[in-house]
C-alpha positions in Angstrom: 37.7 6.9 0.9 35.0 7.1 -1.6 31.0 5.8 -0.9 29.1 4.5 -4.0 25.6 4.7 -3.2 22.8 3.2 -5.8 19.1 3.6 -5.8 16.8 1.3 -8.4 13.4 1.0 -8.5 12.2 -1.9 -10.0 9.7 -3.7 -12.4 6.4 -5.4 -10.8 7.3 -7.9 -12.4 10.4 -9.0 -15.1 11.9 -12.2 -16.2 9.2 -14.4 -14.9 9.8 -12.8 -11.8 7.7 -11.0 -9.3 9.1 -7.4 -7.7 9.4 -9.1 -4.0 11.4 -12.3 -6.2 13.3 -9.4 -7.9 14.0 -7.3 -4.5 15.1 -10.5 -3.0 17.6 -11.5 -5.6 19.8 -8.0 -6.0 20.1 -8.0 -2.6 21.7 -11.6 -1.9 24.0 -11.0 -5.5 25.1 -8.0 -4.5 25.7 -9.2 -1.2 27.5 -12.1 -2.5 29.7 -9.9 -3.9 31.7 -9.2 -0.9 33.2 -12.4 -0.8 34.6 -12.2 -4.4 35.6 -9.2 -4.8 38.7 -7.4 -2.3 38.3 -4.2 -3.4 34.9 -3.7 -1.8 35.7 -2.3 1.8 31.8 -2.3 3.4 28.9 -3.0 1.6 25.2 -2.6 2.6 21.7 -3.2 0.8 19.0 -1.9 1.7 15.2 -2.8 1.0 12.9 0.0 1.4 10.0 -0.5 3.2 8.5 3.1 3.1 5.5 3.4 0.6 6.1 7.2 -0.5 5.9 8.0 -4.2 9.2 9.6 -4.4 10.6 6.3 -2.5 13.2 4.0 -4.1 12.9 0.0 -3.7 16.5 -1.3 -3.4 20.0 1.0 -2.1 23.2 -0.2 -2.1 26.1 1.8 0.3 29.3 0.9 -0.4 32.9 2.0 0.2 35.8 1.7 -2.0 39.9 3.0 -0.4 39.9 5.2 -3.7 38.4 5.8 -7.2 40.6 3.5 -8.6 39.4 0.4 -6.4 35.7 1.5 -7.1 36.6 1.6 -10.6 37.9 -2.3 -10.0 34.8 -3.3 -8.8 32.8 -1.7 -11.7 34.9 -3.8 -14.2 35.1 -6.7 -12.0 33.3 -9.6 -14.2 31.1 -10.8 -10.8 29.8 -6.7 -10.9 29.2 -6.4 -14.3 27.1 -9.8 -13.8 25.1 -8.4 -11.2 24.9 -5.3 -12.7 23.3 -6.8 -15.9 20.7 -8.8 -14.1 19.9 -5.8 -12.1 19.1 -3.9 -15.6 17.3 -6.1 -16.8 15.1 -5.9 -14.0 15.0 -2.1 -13.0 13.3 0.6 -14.3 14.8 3.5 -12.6 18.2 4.3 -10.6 20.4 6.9 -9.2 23.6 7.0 -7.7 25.9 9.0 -5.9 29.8 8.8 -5.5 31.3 11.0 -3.3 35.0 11.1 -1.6 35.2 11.6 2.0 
């Protein structure tokens, strides 16, 4: 099993959008991505509500059978859409894959 976990912190404001507009879109497309693509095992997005400096404004947790399947889902064209929107719109992120 392997957990993909993403942090982003985003713009106040990007593509005519405000950051609550912004928060609220990653999480339903990267929720929507469930239904699309199999290789996604769970998936969970978080929005932060802690106001700490050092705090992040959107997580995803996900878990993938292997590295190949999470590999799948980064190439999957429904991900890479998401993914690019998601650019566009944050300024900072981190991530952590880790096999369990």
């Amino acid at each position: 099993m392997i957990k993909h976990i993403v942090c982003w912190r985003v713009k106040e404001e990007a593509n005519g959008q405000s950051k609550n507009e912004i928060i609220a879109q990653i999480k339903n497309e990267l929720d929507g991505l469930v239904s699309v693509i199999e290789e996604i095992k769970e998936l969970e997005v978080g929005i932060n509500y802690n106001e700490a400096p050092a705090a992040f404004d959107v997580s995803l947790y996900s878990v993938f059978e292997s590295k190949d399947t999470l590999q799948a889902y980064q190439v999957h064209p429904a991900h890479q859409k998401v993914a690019q929107y998601i650019g566009s719109v944050a300024s900072e992120r981190v991530v952590v894959d880790y096999e369990i």
